[in-house]
N, C-alpha and C positions, 0 to 999 in steps of 0.2 A: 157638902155641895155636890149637888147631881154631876153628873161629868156626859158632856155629851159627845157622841160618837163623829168621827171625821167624816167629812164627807165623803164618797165614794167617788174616784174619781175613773173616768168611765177612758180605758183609751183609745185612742181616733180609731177610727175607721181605717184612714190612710197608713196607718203605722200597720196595722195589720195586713192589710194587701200589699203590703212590701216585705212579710217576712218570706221565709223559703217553704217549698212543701219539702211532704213526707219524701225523704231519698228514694222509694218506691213508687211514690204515686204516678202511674200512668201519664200522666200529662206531661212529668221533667222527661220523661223517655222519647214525647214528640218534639220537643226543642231539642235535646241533646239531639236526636238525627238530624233535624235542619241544618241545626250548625255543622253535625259534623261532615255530613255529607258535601255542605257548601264550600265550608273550609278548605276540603281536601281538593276540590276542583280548584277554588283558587291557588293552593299552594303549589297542585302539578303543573299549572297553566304560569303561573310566577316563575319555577324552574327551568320548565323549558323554555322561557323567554333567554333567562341568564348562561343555561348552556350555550344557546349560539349566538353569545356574545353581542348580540344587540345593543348599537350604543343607547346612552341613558336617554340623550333624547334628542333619541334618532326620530325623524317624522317618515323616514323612507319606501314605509308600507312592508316592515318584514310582519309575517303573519306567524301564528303557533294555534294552531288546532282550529284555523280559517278565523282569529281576531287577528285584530291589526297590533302589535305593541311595540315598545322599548324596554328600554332598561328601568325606566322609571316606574312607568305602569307593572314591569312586573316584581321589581321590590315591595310595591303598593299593594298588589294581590297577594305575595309571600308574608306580608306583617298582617291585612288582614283576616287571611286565612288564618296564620296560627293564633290570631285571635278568639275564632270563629271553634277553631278547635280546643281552645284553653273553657271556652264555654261549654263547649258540649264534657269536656272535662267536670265544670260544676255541677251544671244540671239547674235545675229548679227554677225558680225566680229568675236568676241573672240570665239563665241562658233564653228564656222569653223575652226578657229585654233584653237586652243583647241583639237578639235577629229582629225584632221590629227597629230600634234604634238603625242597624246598618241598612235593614231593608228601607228605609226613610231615606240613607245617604245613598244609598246606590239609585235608585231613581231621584233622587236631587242631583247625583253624578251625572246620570242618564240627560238631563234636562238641557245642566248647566255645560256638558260635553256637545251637544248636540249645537246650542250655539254657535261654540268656538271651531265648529270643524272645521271652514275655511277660513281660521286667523292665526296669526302667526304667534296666538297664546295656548294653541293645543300641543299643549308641549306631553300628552299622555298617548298622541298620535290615534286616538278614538278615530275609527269610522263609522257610518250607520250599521253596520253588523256587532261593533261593540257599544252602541248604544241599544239598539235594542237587547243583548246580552245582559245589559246593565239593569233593563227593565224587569227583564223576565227574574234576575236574581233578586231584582229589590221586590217583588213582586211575592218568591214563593217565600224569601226570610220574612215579610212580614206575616204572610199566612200560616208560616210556622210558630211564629212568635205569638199571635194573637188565638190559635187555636185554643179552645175553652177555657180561654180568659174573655174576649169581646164576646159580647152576643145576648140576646132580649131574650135568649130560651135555653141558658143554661139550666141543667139540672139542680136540686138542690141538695145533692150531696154533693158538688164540685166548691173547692176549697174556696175560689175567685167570688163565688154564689155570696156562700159562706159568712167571708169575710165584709162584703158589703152589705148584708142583711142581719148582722149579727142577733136581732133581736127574738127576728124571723126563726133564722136557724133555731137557737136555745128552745123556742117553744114546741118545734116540729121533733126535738132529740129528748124533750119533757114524754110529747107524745107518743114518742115511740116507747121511750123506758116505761109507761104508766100501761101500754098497751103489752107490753112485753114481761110487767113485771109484778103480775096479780097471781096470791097467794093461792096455793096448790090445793085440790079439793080433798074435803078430809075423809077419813077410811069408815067405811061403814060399820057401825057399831053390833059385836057378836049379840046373844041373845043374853049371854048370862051378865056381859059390860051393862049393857041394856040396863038390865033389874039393878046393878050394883048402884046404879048412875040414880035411877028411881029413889030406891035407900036411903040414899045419901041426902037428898032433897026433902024427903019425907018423913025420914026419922023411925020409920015402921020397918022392918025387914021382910024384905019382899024373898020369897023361896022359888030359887031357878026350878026351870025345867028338867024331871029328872030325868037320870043317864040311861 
């Protein structure tokens, strides 16, 4: 009885654009600075809130580098900052998501802070100076996060390209190996190879050229 072969079972697309890049690939190095660079402002902006003692939530207008905070807003920026930096610690993948994910909450913060600024539920004591603050950072972590991952003109060596083209790609890395990997031109035959070659084919003994 024949035995027939399983099927080939092809995996998602989606499963692939979520794995990690190469630890070198230039791209994990533009997210690792987004995060890290953001992180670190929020973690020194979080410290100096809690050095001067700022009650947790206090509304009373103490300011730290001209924002308005407390104690609570700056625990908030201290957890997510060392988040921010645990990502730039990974790299790859998680640290793109990662900065578009926050970049999405910080302008949803922006938004949803901007409401409450004259109600007695803005307990993070936001003013329009840290709303707009909120925008500008949800703003550059998403543009850090979505750099050559979003976009209608990626190249197509970029891994994001890649992964959602899979078919695409295999035939352009065919054409390149096919174009790259044509057998080497052969050596030109001496005079007396020549005759030997003749010989051989003919059966008659052909007499080289003499010395």
């Amino acid at each position: 009885m024949a035995s027939h072969a399983a099927p080939r079972i092809r995996k998602p697309v989606g499963a692939r654009f979520d794995e990690h890049l190469p630890v070198d690939h230039k791209l994990s190095k533009v997210y690792r600075v987004g995060a890290g660079l953001t992180g670190l402002v929020l973690v020194v902006f979080g410290i100096l809130g809690l050095i001067d003692r700022i009650g947790f939530f206090d509304t009373g207008g103490d300011t730290v580098l001209t924002l308005n905070t407390n104690g609570a807003l700056s625990v908030l920026s201290i957890l997510v900052g060392l988040l921010l930096l645990y990502g730039m610690a990974v790299g790859g993948n998680f640290a793109s998501t990662l900065n578009i994910v926050l970049g999405l909450l910080f302008i949803a913060s922006g938004f949803i802070n901007l409401a409450l600024l004259d109600t007695g539920l803005n307990f993070l004591a936001f003013k329009i100076p840290n709303v707009l603050f909120s925008f500008v950072v949800g703003v550059m972590l998403m543009w850090f996060g979505m750099y050559g991952r979003v976009g209608s003109a990626l190249p197509h060596d970029n891994p994001y390209w890649r992964a959602r083209h899979p078919e695409q790609a295999a035939r352009e890395q065919r054409a390149r190996a096919g174009l790259g990997g044509g057998a080497a031109p052969a050596a030109p035959l001496t005079p007396s190879a020549a005759a030997d070659a003749v010989s051989r084919r003919s059966g008659i003994p052909v007499r080289g050229p003499e010395a």
